[in-house]
C-alpha positions in Angstrom: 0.0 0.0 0.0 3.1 2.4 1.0 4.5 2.0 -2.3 1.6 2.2 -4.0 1.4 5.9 -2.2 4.8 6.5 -3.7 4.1 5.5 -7.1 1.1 8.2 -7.1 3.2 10.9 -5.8 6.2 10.5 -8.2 3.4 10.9 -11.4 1.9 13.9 -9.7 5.4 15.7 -9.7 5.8 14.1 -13.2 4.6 17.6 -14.5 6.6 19.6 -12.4 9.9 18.6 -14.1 8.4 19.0 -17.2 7.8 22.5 -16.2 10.9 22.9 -15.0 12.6 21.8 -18.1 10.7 23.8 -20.4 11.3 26.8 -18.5 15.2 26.3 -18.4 14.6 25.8 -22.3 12.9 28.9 -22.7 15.5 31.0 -20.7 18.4 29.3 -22.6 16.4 30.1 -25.9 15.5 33.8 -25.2 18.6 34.8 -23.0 21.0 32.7 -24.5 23.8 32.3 -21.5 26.6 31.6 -23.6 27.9 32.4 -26.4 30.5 30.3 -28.9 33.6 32.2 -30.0 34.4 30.9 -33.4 38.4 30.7 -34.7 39.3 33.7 -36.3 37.9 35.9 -33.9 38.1 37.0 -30.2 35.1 37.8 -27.9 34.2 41.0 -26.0 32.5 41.1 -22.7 30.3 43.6 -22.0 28.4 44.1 -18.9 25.8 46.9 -18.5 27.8 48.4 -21.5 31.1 48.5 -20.0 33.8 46.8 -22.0 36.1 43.8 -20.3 39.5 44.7 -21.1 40.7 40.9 -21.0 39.2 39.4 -24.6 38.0 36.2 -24.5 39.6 33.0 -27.2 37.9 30.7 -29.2 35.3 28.7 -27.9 32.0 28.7 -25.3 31.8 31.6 -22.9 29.4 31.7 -20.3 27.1 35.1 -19.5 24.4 36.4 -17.3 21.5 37.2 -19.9 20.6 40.7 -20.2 23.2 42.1 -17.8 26.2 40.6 -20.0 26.6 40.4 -23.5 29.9 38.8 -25.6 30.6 40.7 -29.1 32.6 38.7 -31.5 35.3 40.8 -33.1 37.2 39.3 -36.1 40.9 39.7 -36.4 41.5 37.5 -39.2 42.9 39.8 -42.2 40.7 42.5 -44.0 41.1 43.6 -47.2 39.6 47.4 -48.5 39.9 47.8 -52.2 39.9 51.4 -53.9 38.6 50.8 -57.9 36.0 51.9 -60.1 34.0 55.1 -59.4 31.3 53.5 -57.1 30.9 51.9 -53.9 30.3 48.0 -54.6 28.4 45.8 -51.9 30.9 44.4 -49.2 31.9 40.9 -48.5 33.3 39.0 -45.5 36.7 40.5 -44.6 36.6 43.0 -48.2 35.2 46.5 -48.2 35.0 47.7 -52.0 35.9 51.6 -52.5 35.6 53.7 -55.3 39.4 55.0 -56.1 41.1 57.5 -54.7 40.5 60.6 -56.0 43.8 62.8 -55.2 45.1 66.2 -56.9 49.1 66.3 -57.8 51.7 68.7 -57.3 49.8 71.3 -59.8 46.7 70.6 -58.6 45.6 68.3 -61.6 42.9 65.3 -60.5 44.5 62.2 -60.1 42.5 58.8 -59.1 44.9 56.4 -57.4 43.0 52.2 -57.3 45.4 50.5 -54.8 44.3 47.5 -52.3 45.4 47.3 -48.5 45.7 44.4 -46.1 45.1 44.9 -42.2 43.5 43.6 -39.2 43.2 44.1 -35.7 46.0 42.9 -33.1 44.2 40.1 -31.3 44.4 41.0 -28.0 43.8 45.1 -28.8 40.7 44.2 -29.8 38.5 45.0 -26.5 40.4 48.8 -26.5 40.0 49.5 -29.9 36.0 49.1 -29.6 36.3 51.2 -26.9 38.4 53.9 -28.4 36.7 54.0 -31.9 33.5 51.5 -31.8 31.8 48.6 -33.9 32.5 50.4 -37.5 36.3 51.5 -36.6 37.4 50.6 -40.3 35.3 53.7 -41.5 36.5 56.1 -38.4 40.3 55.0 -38.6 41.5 52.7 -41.4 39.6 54.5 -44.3 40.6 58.2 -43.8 44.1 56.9 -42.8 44.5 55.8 -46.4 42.9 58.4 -47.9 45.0 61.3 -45.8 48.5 59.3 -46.4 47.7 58.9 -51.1 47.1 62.3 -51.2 49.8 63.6 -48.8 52.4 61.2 -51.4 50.4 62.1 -54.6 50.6 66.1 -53.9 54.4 65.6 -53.9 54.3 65.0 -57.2 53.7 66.2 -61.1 51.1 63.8 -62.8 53.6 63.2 -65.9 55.8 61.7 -63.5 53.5 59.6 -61.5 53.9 56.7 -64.0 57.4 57.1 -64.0 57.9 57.1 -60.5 55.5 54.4 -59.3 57.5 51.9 -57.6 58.8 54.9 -55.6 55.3 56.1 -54.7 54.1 52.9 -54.2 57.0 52.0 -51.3 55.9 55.7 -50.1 52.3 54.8 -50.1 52.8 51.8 -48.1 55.5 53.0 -45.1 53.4 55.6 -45.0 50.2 53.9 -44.5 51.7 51.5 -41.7 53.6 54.3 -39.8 50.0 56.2 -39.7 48.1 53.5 -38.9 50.0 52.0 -35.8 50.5 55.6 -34.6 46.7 56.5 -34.9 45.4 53.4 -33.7 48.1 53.3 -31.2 49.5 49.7 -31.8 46.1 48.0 -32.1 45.6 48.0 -36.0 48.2 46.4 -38.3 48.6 47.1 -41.7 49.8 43.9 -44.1 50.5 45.2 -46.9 49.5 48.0 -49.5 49.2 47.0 -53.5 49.3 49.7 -55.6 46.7 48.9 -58.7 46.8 52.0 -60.9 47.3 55.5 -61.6 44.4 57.4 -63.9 46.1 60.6 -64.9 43.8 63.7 -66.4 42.8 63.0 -70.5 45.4 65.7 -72.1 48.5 64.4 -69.5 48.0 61.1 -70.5 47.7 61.7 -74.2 51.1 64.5 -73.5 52.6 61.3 -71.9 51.6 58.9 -74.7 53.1 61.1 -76.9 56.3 62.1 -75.1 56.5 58.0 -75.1 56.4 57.4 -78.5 58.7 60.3 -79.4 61.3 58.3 -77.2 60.6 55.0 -79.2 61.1 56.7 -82.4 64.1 58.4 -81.4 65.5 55.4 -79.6 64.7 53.2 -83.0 67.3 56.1 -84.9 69.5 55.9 -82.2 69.5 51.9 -82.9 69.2 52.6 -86.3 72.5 54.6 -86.7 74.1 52.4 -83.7 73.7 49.5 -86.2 74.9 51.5 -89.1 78.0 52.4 -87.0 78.6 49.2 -86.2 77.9 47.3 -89.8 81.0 50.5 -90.9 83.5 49.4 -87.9 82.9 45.2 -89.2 83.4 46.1 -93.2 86.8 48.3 -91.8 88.0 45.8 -89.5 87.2 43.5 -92.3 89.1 45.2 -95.5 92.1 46.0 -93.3 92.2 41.9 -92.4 91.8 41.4 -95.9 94.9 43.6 -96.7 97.2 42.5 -94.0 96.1 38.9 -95.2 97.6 40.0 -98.6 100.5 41.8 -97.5 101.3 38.5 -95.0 100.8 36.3 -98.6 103.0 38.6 -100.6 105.7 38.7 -97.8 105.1 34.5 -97.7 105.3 34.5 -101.4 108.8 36.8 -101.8 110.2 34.8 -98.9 109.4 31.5 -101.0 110.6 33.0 -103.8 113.6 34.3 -102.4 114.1 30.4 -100.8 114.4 29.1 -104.3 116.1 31.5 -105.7 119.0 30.7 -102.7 117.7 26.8 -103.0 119.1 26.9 -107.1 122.2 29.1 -106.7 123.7 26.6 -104.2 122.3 23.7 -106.3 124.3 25.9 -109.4 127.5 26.1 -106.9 127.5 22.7 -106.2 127.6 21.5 -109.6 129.9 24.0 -110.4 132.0 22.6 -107.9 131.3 18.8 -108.9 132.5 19.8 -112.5 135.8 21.7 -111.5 136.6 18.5 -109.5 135.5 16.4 -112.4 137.9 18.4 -114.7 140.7 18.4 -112.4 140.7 14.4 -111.8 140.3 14.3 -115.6 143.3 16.7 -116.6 145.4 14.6 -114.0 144.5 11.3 -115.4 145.1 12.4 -118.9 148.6 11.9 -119.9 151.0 12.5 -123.3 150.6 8.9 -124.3 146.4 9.1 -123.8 146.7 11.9 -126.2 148.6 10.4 -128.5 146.2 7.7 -128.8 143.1 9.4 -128.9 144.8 11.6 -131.9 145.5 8.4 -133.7 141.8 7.3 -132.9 140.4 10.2 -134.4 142.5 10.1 -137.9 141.4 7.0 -138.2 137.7 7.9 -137.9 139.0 10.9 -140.8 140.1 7.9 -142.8 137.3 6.0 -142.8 134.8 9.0 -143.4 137.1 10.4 -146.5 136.5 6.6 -148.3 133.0 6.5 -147.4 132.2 10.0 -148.8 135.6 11.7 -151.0 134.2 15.4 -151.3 134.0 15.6 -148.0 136.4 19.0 -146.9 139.0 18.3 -144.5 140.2 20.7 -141.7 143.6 20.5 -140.3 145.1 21.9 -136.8 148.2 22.3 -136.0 148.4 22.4 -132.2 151.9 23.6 -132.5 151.6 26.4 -134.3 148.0 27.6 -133.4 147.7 27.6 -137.0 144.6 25.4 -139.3 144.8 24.3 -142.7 141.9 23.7 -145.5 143.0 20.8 -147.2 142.1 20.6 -151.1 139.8 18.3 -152.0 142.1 16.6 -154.9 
């Protein structure tokens, strides 16, 4: 029976958990005691509208509902982009600009299209709310930008903007970061700055276009006449290699010549000597008595040549006298 008592009261108090449940549902649902801190960004506690200095990390965070609040602030990287001539609809982490419109050294308008990358220092992020509020990149990184391009670009003639653009554009950006950390005092940092392009007034840029084609013609004569120079120096350098290659043939050729010339007189001298020897060995050998013989040798041959053929004329020499005789035929 006692349990049976029990049994009754634990249904009857069935409904009060029920109601107790639904309530805690309902509280959670419309206060919301927590909040979730996704990466990329840091959380700022607020109670009654004051702003905890210490920012809370990813993750859950507990709060008391209406007395507390926790703002998520993102410091992941933001990008603003200066282009076109309108404002374009935002995305997440890129405010789109219409480009800068600046006046040069002459007071000419210039439009400057460039792209910066900043975001908040993580744990800055609870004193920079403070100091300039929820839409800080329209209070301070916007008019930063803005001031620093046209405080660069005044410095300047427009016809020498696109000459001098990789010096403007390290300008721009030391610029742009040396403001920024100054004016947000440490708890904004700047990236990087891009610049995109420089849109100089109508006439300056049709004075530049011209000025730049007057250079290309007048650097295509200068390479024109370099060439021309240089096609003169080759055919020089070339005739005078010519002529010292015949002057270094004629030289070769007399040299030859001369060679020969020396090569046959002491060929002549030799054989001269060979025959003055020859002589001399001959005279020695040659004797009274060889004389005698050959003499006889040859009257003989007279002999023979008179029967053969009898008006044959016969010449006589008397070696002793140095005198010669005709003989008569008969």
């Amino acid at each position: 029976m006692e349990k049976k008592q029990n049994i009754n009261k634990l249904v009857e108090a069935i409904p009060l958990y029920i109601a107790f449940v639904i309530l805690v549902a309902v509280v959670v649902m419309f206060f919301k005691p927590f909040e979730i801190i996704e990466s990329g960004y840091v959380g700022v506690k607020s109670t009654l509208g004051k702003y905890d200095n210490q920012e809370l990390p990813p993750g859950m965070h507990f709060k008391i509902p209406v007395i507390q609040k926790i703002i998520p602030v993102d410091v992941k990287v933001h990008t603003i982009n200066y282009r076109g001539d309108r404002d374009l609809p935002d995305r997440e982490g890129v405010i789109e600009k219409p480009s800068i419109n600046v006046l040069d050294e002459r007071g000419l308008p210039v439009k400057i299209e460039l792209t910066a990358q900043y975001r908040i220092v993580p744990d800055q992020a609870s004193e920079l709310l403070q100091e300039w509020g929820k839409n800080w990149e329209d209070k301070l990184v916007n008019p930063t930008i803005r001031d620093v391009v046209r405080d660069v670009i005044g410095q300047y003639p427009a016809e020498k903007l696109p000459v001098k653009r990789q010096e403007i554009a390290v300008k721009i950006e030391n610029a742009i970061k040396e403001t920024m950390k100054k004016t947000s005092k440490g708890k904004v940092e700047v990236i990087g700055v891009q610049m995109r392009d420089i849109k100089l007034p109508p006439r300056i840029a049709k004075k530049i276009e011209e000025v730049q084609i007057a250079k290309q013609e007048a650097e295509k004569m200068k390479y024109v006449e370099e060439k021309a120079k240089k096609e003169q120096e080759v055919r020089k350098i070339k005739a005078e290699t010519e002529k010292m290659e015949k002057v270094i043939r004629a030289e070769a050729e007399a040299e030859r010549k001369i060679k020969e010339a020396e090569g046959r007189a002491k060929a002549k001298i030799l054989e001269a000597e060979a025959t003055a020897k020859a002589n001399k060995l001959i005279s020695q050998s040659v004797d009274k008595s060889v004389l005698k013989w050959k003499e006889l040798q040859v009257q003989e041959k007279m002999m023979e040549a008179i029967k053969e053929n009898k008006n044959n004329n016969i010449f006589l020499n008397a070696p002793q006298g140095n005198m010669h005789y005709w003989l008569d035929k008969k």
